[in-house]
C-alpha positions in Angstrom: 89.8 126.5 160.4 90.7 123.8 158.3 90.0 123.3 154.6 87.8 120.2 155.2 86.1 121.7 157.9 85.4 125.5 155.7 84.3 122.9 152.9 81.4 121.0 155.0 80.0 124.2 156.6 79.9 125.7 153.1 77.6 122.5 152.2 75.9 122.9 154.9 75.2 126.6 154.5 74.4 125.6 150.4 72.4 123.0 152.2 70.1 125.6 153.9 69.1 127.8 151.6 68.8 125.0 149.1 65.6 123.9 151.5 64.8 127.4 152.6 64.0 128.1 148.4 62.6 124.7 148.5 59.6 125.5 151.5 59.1 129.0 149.3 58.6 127.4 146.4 56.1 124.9 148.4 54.6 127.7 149.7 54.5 129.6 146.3 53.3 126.2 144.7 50.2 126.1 147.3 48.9 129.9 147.0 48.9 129.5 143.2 46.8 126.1 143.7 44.4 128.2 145.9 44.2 130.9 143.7 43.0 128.5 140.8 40.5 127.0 142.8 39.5 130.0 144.6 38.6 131.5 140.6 36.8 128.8 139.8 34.6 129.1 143.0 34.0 133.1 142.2 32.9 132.0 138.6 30.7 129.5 139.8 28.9 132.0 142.2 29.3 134.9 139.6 27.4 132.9 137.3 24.8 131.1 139.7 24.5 134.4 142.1 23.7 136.6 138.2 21.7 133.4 136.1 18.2 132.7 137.7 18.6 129.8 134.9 21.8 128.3 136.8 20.1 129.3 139.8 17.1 127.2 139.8 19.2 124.1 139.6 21.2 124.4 142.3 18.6 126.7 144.9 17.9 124.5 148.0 14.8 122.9 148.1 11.8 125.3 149.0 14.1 128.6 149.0 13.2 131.1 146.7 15.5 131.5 143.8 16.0 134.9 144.0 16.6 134.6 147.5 19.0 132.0 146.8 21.1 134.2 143.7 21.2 137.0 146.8 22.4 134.9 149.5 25.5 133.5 146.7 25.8 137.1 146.0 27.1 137.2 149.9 28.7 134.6 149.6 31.1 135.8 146.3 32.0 138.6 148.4 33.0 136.3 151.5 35.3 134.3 149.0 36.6 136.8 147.4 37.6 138.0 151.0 38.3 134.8 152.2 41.0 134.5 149.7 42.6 138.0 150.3 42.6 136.6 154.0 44.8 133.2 152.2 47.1 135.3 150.6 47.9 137.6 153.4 46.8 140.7 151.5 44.1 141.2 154.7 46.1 141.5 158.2 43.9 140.3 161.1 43.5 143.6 162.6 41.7 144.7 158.9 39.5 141.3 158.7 38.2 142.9 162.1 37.2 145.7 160.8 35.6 144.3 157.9 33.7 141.5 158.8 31.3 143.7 161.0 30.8 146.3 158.4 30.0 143.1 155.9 27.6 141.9 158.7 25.7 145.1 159.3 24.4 144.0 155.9 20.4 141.8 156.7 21.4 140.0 153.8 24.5 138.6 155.1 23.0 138.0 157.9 20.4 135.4 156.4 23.5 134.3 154.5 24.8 133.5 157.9 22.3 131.9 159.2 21.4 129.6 156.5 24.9 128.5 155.4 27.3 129.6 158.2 27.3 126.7 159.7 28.2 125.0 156.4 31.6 127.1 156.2 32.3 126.4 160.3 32.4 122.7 158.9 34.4 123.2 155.9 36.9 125.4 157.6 37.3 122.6 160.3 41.2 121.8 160.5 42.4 124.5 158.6 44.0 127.0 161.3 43.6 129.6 158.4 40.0 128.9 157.4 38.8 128.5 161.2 40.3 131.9 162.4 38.7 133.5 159.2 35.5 131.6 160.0 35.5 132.9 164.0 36.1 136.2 163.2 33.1 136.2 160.4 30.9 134.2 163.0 31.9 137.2 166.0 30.7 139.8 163.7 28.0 138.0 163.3 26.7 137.5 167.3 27.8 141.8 167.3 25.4 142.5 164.7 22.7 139.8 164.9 19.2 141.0 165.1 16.8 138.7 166.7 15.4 137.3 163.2 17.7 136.6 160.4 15.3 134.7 159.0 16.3 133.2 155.4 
């Protein structure tokens, strides 16, 4: 091989895992982004889901607030997992075996059924977020009682 020739493949090897370290840190960039947002999501419901205060003002219309600081309470614990599931600290095979333990729960349940259909929507074009989402929504159909009412 040539000297011009071991130069450009060099380059191009240089090259490589120049971009290789460049989609990492991309990657890197985006989990941390999540992770911010993600904390500020689990201090909103800490707070809302713990302050019948803070609760009041944001409970739907003609839903009890204490039903409504439970039903955040759930849905803490789904972000919190939800996240895990982002970060790839929960494997697929473990999200199975969580979600229908969480959904044993009546509360979660009624969580479910009054804002599940919320999170199918916000999960909509995010492979991630919709895979999360079907697995939560197939524990749900294994579990469901005939009333879940809210």
């Amino acid at each position: 091989m040539n000297t011009v020739t071991t130069a450009l493949l060099a380059g191009i090897a240089v090259t490589g895992i120049s971009l290789a370290r460049l989609v990492q840190e991309a990657r890197h960039q985006r989990q941390r982004n999540e992770t911010v947002v993600a904390g500020n999501r689990l201090d909103w419901l800490n707070a809302v889901s713990t302050n019948r205060d803070l609760a009041e003002l944001w409970a739907p219309e003609g839903m009890e607030v204490k039903k409504y600081m439970r039903l955040l309470h759930v849905n803490l614990h789904l972000c919190v997992l939800g996240l895990r599931d982002r970060l790839g600290m929960v494997g697929q095979e473990n999200l199975r075996l969580y979600a229908p333990m969480f959904m044993k729960n009546d509360v979660c349940l009624r969580y479910w059924a009054r804002f599940g259909s919320i999170r199918v929507q916000e999960a909509a074009g995010d492979r991630r977020s919709e895979k999360f989402t079907k697995v939560l929504a197939a524990a749900v159909e294994a579990h469901a009682p005939e009333k879940t009412s809210t």
